[in-house]
Every structure is written in structure tokens, then in C-alpha cells.
Backbone of each chain as nested JSON, in Angstrom:
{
  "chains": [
    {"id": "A", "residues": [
      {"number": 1, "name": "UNK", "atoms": {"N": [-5.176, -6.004, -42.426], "CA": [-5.701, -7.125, -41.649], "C": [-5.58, -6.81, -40.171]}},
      {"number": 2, "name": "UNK", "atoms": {"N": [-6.45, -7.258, -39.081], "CA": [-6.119, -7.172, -38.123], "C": [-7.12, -8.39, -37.261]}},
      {"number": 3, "name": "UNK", "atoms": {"N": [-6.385, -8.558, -36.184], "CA": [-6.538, -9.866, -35.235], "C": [-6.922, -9.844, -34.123]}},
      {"number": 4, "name": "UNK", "atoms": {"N": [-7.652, -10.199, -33.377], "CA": [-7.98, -9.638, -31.923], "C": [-8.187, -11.373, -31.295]}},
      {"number": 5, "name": "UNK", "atoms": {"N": [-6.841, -11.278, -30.062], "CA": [-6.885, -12.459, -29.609], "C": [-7.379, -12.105, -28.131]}},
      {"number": 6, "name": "UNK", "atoms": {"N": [-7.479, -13.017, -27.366], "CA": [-8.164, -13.058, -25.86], "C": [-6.675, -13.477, -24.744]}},
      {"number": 7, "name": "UNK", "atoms": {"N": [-6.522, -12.858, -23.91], "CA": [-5.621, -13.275, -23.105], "C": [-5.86, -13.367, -22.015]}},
      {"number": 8, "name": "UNK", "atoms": {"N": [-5.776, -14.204, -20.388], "CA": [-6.176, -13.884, -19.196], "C": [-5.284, -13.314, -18.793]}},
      {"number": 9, "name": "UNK", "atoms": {"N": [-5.539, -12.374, -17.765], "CA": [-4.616, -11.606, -16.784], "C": [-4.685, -11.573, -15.127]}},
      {"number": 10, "name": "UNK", "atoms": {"N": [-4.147, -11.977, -14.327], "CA": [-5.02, -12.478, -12.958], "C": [-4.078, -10.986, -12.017]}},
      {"number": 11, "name": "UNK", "atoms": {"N": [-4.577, -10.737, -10.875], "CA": [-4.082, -9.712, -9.83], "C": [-4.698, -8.312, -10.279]}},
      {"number": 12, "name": "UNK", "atoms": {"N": [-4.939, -7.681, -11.49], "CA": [-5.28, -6.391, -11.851], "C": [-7.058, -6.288, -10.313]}},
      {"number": 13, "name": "UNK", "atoms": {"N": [-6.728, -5.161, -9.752], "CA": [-7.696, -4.538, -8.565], "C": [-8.493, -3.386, -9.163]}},
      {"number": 14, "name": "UNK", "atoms": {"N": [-7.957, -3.034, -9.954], "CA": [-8.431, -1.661, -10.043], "C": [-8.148, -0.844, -11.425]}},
      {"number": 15, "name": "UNK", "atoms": {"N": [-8.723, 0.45, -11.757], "CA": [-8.704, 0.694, -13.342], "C": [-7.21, 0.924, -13.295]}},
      {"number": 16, "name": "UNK", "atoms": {"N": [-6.444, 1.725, -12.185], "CA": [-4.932, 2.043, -12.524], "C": [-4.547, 0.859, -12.829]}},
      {"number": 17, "name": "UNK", "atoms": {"N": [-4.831, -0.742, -12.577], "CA": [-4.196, -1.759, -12.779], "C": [-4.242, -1.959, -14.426]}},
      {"number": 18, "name": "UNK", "atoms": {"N": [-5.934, -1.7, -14.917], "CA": [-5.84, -1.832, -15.904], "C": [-5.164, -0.853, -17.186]}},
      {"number": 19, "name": "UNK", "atoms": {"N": [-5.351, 0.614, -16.48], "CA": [-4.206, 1.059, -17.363], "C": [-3.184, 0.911, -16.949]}},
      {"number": 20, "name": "UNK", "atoms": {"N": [-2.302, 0.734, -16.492], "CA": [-0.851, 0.06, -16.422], "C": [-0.643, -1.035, -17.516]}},
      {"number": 21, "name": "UNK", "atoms": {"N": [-1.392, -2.213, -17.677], "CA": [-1.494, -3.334, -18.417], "C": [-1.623, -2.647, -19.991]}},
      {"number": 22, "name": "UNK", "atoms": {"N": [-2.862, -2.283, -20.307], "CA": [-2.629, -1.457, -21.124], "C": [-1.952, -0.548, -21.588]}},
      {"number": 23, "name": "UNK", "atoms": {"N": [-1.284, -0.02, -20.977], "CA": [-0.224, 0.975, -21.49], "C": [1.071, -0.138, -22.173]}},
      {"number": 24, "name": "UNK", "atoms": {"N": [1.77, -1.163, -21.3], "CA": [2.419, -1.67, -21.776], "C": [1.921, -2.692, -23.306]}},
      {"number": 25, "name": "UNK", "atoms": {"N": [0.622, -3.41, -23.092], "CA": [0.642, -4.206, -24.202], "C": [0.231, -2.948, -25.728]}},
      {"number": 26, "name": "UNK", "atoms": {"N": [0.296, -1.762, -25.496], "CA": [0.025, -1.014, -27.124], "C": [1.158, -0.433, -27.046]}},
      {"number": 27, "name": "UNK", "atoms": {"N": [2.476, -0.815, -26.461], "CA": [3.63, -0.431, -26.649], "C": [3.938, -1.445, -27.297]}},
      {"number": 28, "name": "UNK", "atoms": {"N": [3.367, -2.904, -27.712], "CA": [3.807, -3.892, -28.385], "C": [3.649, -3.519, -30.142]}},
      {"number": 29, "name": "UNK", "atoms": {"N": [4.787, -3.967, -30.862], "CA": [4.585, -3.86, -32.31], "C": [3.217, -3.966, -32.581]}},
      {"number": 30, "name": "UNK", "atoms": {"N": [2.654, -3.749, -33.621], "CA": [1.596, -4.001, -33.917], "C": [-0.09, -4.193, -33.36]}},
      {"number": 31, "name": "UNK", "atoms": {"N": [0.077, -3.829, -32.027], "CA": [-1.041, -3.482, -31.466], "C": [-1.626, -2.125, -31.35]}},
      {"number": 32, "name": "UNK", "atoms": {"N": [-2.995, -2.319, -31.885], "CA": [-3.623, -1.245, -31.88], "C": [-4.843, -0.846, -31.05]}},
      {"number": 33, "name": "UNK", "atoms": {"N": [-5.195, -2.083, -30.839], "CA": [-6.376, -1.722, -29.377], "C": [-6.318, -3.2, -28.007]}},
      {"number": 34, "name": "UNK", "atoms": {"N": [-6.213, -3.124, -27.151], "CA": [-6.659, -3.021, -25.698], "C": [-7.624, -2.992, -25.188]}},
      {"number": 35, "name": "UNK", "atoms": {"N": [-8.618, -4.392, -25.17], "CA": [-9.64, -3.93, -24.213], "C": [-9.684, -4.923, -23.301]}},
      {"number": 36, "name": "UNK", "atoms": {"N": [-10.036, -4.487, -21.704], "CA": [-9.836, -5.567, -20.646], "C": [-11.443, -5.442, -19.423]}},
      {"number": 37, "name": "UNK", "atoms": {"N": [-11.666, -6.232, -19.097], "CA": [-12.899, -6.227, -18.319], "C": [-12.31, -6.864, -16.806]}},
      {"number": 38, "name": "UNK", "atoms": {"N": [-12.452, -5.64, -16.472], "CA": [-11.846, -6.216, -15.523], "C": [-12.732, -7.164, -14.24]}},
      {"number": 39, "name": "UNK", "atoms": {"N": [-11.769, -7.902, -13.969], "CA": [-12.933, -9.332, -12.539], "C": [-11.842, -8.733, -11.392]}},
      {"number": 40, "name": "UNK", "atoms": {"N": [-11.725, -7.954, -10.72], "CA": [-11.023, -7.53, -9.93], "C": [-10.461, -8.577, -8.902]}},
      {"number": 41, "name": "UNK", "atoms": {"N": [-9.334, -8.637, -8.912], "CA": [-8.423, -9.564, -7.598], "C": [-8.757, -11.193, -8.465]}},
      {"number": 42, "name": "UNK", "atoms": {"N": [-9.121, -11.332, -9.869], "CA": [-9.37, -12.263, -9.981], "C": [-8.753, -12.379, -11.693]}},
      {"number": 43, "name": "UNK", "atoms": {"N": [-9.58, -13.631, -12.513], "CA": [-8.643, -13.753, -14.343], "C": [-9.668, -12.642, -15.106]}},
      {"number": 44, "name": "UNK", "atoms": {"N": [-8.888, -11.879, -15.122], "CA": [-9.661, -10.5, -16.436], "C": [-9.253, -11.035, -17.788]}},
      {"number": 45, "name": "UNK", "atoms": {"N": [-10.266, -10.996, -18.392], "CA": [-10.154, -11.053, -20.182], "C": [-9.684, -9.94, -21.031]}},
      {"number": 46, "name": "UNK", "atoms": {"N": [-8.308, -10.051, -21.512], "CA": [-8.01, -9.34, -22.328], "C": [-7.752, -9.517, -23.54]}},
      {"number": 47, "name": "UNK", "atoms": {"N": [-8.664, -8.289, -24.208], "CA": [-8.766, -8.598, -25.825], "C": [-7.529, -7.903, -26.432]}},
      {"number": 48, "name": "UNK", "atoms": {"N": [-6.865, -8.265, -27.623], "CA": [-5.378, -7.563, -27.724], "C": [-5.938, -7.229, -29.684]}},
      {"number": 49, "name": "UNK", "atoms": {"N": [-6.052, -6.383, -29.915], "CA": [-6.3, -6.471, -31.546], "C": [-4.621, -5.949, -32.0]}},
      {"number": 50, "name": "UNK", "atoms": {"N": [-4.35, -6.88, -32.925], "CA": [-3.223, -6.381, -33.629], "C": [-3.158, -6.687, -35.249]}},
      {"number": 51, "name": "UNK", "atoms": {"N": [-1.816, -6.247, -36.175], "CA": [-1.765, -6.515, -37.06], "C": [-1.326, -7.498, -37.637]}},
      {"number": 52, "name": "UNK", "atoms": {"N": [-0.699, -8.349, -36.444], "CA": [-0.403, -10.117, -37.177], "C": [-0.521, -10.77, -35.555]}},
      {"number": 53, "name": "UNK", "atoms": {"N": [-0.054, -12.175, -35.86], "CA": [-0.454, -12.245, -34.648], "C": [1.113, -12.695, -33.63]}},
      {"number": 54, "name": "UNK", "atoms": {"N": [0.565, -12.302, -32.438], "CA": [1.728, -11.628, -31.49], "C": [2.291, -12.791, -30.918]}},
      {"number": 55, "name": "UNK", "atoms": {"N": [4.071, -12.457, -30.91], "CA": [4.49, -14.029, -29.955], "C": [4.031, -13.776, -28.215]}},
      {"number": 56, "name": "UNK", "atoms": {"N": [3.464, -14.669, -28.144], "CA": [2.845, -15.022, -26.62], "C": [3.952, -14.628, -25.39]}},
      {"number": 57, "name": "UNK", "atoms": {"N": [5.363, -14.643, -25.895], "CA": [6.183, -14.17, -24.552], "C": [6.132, -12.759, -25.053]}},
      {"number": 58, "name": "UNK", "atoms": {"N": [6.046, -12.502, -25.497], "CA": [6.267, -10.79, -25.678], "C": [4.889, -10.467, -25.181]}},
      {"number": 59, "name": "UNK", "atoms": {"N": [4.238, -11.073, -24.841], "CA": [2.807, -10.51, -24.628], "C": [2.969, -10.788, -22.855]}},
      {"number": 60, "name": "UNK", "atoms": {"N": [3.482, -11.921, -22.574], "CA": [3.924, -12.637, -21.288], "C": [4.443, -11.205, -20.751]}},
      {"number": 61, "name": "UNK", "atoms": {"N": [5.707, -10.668, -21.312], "CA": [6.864, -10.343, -20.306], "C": [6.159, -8.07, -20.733]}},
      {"number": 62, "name": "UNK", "atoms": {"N": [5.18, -8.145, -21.309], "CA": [4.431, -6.734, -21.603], "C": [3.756, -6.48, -20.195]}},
      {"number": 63, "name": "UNK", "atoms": {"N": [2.871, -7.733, -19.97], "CA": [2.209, -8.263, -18.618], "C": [2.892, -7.658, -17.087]}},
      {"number": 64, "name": "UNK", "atoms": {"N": [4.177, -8.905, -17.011], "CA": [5.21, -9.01, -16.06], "C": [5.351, -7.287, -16.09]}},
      {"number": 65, "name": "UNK", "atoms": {"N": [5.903, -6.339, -17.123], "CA": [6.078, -5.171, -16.832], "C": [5.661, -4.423, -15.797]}},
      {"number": 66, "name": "UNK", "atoms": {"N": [4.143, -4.913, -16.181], "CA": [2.941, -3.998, -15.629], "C": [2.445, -4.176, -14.067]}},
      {"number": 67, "name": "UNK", "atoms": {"N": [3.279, -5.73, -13.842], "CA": [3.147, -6.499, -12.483], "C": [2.482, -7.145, -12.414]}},
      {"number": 68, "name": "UNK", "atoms": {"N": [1.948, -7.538, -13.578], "CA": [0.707, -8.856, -13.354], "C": [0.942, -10.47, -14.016]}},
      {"number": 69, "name": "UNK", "atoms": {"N": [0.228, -11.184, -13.999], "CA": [0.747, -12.429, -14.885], "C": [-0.385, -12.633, -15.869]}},
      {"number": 70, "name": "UNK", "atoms": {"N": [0.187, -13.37, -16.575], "CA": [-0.603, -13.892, -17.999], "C": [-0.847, -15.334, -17.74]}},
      {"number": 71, "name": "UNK", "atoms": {"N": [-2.342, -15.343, -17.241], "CA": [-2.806, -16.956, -17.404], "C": [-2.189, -17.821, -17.987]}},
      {"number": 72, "name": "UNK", "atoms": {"N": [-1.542, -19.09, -17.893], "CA": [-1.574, -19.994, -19.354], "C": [-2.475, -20.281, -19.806]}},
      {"number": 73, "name": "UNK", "atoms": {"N": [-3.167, -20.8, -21.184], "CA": [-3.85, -20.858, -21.942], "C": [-4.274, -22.315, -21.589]}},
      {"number": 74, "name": "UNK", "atoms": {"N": [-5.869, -22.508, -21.47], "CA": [-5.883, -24.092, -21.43], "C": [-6.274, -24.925, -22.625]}}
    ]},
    {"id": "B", "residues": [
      {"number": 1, "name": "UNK", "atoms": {"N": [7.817, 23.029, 13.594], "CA": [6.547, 21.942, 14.059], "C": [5.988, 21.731, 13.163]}},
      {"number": 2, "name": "UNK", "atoms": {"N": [6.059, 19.856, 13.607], "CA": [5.211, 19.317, 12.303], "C": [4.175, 18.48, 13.211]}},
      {"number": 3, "name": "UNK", "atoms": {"N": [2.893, 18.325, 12.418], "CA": [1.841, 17.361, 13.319], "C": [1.578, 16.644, 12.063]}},
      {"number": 4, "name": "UNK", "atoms": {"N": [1.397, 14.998, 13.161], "CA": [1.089, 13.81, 12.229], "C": [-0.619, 13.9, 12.368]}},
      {"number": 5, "name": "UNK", "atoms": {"N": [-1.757, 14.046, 11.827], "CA": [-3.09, 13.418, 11.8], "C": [-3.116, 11.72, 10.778]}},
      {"number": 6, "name": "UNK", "atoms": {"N": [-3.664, 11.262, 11.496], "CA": [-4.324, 10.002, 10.634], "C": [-5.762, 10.322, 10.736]}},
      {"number": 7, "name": "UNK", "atoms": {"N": [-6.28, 9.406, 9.032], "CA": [-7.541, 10.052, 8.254], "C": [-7.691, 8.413, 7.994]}},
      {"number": 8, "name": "UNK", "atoms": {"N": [-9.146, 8.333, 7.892], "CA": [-8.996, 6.865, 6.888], "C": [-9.895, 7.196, 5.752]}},
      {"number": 9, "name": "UNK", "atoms": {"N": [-9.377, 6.383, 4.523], "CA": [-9.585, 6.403, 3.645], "C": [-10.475, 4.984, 3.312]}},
      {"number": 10, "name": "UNK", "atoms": {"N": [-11.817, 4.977, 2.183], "CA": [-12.109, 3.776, 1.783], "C": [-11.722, 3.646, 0.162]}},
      {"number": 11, "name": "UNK", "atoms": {"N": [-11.83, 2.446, 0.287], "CA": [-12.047, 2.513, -1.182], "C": [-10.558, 2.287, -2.14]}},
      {"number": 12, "name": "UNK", "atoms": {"N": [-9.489, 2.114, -1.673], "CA": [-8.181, 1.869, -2.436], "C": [-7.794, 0.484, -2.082]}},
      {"number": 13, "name": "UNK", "atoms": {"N": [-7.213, 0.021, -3.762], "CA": [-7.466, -1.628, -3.558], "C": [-5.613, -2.159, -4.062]}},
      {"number": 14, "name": "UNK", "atoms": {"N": [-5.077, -0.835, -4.338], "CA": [-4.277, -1.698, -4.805], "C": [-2.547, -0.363, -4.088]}},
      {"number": 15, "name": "UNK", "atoms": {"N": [-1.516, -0.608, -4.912], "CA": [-0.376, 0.095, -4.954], "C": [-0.733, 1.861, -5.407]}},
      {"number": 16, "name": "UNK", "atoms": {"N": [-1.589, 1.324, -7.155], "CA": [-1.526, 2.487, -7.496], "C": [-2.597, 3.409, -6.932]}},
      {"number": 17, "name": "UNK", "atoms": {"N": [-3.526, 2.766, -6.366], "CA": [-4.348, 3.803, -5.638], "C": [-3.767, 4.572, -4.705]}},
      {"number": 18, "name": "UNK", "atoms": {"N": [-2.967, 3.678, -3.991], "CA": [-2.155, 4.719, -2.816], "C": [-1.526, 5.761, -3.356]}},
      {"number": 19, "name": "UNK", "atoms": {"N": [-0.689, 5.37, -4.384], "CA": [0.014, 5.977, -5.135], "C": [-0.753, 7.662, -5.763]}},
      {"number": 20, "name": "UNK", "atoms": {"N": [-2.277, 7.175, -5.641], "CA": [-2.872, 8.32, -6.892], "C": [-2.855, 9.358, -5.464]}},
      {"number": 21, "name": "UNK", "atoms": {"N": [-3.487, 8.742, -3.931], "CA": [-3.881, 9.455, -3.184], "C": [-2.683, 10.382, -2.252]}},
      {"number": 22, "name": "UNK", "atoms": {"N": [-1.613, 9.624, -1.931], "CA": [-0.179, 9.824, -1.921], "C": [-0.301, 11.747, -2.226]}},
      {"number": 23, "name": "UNK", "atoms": {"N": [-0.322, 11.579, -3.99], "CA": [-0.197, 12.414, -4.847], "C": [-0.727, 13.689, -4.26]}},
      {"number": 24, "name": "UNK", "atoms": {"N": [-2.195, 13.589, -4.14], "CA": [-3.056, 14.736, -3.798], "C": [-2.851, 15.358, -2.908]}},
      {"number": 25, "name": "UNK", "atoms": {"N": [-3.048, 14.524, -2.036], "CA": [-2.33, 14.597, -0.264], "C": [-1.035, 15.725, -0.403]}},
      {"number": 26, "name": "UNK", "atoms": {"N": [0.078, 15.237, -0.958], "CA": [1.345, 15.982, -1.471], "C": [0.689, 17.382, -1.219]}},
      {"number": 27, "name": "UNK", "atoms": {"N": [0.13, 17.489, -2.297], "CA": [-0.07, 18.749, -3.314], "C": [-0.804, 20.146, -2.1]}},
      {"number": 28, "name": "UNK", "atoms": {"N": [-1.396, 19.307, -1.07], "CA": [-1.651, 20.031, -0.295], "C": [-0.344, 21.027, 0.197]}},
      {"number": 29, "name": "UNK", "atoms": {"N": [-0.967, 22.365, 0.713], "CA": [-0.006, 23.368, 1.591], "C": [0.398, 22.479, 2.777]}},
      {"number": 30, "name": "UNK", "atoms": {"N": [1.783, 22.992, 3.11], "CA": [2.413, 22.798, 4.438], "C": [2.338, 20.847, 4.344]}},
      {"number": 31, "name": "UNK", "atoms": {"N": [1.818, 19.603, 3.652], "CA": [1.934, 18.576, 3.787], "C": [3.639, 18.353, 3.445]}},
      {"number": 32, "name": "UNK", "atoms": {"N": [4.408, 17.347, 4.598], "CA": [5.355, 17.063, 4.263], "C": [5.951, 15.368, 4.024]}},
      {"number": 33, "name": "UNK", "atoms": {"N": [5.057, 14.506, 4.427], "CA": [5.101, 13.285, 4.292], "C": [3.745, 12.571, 4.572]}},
      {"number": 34, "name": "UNK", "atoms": {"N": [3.454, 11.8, 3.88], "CA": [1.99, 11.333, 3.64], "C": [2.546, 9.444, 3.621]}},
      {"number": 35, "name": "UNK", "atoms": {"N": [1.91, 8.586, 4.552], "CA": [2.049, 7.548, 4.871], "C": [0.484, 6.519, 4.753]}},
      {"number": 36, "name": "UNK", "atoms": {"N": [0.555, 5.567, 3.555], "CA": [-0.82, 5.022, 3.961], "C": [-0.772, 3.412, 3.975]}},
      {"number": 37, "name": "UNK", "atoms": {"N": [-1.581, 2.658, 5.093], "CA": [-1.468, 1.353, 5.266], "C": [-2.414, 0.874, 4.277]}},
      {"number": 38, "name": "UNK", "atoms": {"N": [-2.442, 0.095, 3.315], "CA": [-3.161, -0.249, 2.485], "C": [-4.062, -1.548, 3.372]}},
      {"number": 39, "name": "UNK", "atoms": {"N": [-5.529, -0.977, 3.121], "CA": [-6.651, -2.141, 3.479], "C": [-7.158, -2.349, 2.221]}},
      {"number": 40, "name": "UNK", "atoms": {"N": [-6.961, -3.323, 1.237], "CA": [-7.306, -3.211, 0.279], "C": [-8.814, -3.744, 0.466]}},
      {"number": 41, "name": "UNK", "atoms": {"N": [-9.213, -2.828, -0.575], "CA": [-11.145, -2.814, -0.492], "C": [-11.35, -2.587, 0.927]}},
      {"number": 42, "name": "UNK", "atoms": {"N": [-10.78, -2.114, 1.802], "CA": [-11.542, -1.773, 3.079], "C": [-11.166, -0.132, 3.258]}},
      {"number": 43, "name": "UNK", "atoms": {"N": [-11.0, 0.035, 4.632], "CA": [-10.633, 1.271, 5.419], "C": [-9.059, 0.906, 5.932]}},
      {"number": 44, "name": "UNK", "atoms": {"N": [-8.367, 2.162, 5.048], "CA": [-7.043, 2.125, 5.226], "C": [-6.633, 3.62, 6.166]}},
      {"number": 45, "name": "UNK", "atoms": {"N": [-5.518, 3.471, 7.053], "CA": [-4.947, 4.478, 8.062], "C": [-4.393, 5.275, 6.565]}},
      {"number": 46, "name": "UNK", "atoms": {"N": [-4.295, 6.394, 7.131], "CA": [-3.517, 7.861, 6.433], "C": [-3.008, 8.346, 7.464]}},
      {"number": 47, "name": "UNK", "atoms": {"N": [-1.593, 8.475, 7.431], "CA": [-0.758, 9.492, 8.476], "C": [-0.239, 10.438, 7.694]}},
      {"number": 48, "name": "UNK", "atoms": {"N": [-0.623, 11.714, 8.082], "CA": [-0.328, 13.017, 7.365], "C": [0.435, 13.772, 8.113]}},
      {"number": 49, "name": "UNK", "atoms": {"N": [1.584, 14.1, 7.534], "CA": [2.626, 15.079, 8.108], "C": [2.474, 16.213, 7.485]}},
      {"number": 50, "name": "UNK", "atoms": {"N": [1.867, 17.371, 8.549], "CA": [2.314, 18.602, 7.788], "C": [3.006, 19.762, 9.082]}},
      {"number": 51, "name": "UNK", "atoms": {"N": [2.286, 20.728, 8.284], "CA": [3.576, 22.222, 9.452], "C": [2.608, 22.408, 10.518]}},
      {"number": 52, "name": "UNK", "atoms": {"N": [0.79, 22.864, 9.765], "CA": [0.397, 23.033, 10.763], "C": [-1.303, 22.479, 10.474]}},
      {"number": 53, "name": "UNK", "atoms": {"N": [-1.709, 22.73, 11.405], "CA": [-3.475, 21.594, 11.032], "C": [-4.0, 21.842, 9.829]}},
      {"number": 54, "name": "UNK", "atoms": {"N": [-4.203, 20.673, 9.865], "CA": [-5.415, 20.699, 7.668], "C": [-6.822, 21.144, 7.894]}},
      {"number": 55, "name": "UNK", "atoms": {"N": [-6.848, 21.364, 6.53], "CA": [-8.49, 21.718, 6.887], "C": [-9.381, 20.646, 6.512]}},
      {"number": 56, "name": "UNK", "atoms": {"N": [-10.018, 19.809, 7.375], "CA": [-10.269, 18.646, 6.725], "C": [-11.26, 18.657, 5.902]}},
      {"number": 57, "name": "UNK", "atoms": {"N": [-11.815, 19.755, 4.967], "CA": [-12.712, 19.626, 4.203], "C": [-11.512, 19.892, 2.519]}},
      {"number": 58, "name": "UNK", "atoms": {"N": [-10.4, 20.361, 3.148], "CA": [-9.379, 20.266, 2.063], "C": [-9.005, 18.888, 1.556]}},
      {"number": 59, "name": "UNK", "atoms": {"N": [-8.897, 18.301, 2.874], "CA": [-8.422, 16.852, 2.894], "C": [-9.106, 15.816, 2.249]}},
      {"number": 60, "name": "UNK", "atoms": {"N": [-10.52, 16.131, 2.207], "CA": [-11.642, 15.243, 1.503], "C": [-11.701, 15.598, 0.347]}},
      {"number": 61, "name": "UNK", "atoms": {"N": [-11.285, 16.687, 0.323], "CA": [-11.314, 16.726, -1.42], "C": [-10.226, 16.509, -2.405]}},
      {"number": 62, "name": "UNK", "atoms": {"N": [-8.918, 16.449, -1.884], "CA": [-7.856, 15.61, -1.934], "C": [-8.046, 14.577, -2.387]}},
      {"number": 63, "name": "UNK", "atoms": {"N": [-8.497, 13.199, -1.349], "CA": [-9.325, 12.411, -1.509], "C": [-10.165, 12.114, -2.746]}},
      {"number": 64, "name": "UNK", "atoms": {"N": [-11.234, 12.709, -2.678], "CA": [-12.18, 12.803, -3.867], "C": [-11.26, 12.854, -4.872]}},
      {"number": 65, "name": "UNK", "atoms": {"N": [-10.661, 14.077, -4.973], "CA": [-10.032, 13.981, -6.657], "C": [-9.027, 12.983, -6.885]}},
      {"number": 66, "name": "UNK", "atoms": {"N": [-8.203, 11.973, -5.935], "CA": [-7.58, 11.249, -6.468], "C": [-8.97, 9.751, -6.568]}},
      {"number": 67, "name": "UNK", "atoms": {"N": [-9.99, 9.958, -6.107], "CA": [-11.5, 9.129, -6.3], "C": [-11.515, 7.725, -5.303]}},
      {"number": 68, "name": "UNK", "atoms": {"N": [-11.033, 8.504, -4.51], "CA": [-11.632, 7.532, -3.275], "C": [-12.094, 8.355, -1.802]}},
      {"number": 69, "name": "UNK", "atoms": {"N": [-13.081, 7.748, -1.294], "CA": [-12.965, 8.469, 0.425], "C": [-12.681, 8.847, 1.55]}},
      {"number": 70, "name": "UNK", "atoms": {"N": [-12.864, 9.809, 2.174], "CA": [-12.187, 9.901, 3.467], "C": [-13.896, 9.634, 4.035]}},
      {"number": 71, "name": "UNK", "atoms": {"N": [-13.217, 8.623, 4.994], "CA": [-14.164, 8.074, 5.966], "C": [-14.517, 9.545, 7.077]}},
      {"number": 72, "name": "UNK", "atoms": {"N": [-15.488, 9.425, 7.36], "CA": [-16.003, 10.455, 8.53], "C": [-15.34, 9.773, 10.279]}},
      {"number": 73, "name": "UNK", "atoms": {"N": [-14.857, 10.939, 10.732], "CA": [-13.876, 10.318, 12.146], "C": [-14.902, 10.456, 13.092]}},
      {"number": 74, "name": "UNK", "atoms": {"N": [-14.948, 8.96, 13.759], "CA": [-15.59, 8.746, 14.845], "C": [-15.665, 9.367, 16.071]}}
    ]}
  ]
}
């Protein structure tokens, strides 16, 4: 089975931003793909596919790693 | 003897860009400290410390390969 949820990410400028982000969230259990579009200096959509679905602070503090924040969800 | 040149660069928007260009800069002969004011999305100062003058067609390609520009000096 696998799951692909949507997350916002706000501050990412540039592709190093986005691999940074990426690097940390497929260090998360069960994630297997990463994809982010980035809106530069602004909320980028990130798609997270995994194999169950992921607790939201672990996805939060994957983020924080990378130096960016994780939208709250509205 | 060391001489400082400043170069400007376009095109770096964030930490890690400095960071990539930083790098290249380094890698050059005789460079011994590489200093850059971040204009993000604009034209940022480069102060380059080395032993003795660059070749500034070295310097642009520095530049280039970490994938941003050196502005042409007025």
C-alpha cells in the first residue's frame, strides 16, 4: 500500500532549499517519494508518498531540520 | 600578499547558494577567503581573498559551475 499526502512548506528560495527538505523528509520511516513544486519565498506543495500514514510532527520537526516550516493545515 | 577583489554575482537567493558559490570560489588557486553579501534574487558583493590576481574568466566559471552569474564590472 502506499499514500501520498500534500503538505505546505513556506521559505524554500531555491532547488538547494528543496533538496535540503527532501533529503530530510525520505529519511522519514516509510517514505518513499518526495515531490515539491516549488513557489519560491512563498507555500510550496509537498507531496510525501509513504507506506502508512505519517505522524504530522515527525513530518513538522523533518521540515524544522531542513530550516523551513510546515504550514498548518486549514 | 594577499589582494581582496569584489565581483558581483546574480542570481543567489538563499544561504545555500552562497554556500554552493563559497565552494567554487575555494577551489580556485591561491583563493584564501571568499566573503559574500547575500542580495537575495538580486546582485550580491563577492570579496575574494587570494595571493595574487584571478583570472577573471576563471572566476566566471567558478560561478557558472556553482550556476549562478558573475555580473560584468562596470
Amino acid at each position: 500500500m502506499s499514500l501520498t499526502t500534500t503538505y505546505t512548506v513556506s521559505g524554500m528560495t531555491c532547488g538547494h532549499c528543496v533538496g535540503a527538505v527532501t533529503e530530510e523528509l525520505q529519511n522519514l520511516d516509510g517514505v518513499s517519494e518526495v515531490t515539491i513544486d516549488l513557489v519560491a519565498g512563498g507555500d510550496s506543495p509537498v507531496r510525501v508518498t509513504s507506506e502508512s500514514e505519517l505522524d504530522r510532527e515527525a513530518v513538522r520537526a523533518a521540515v524544522d531540520e531542513a530550516g523551513y516550516q510546515l504550514v498548518p493545515a486549514r
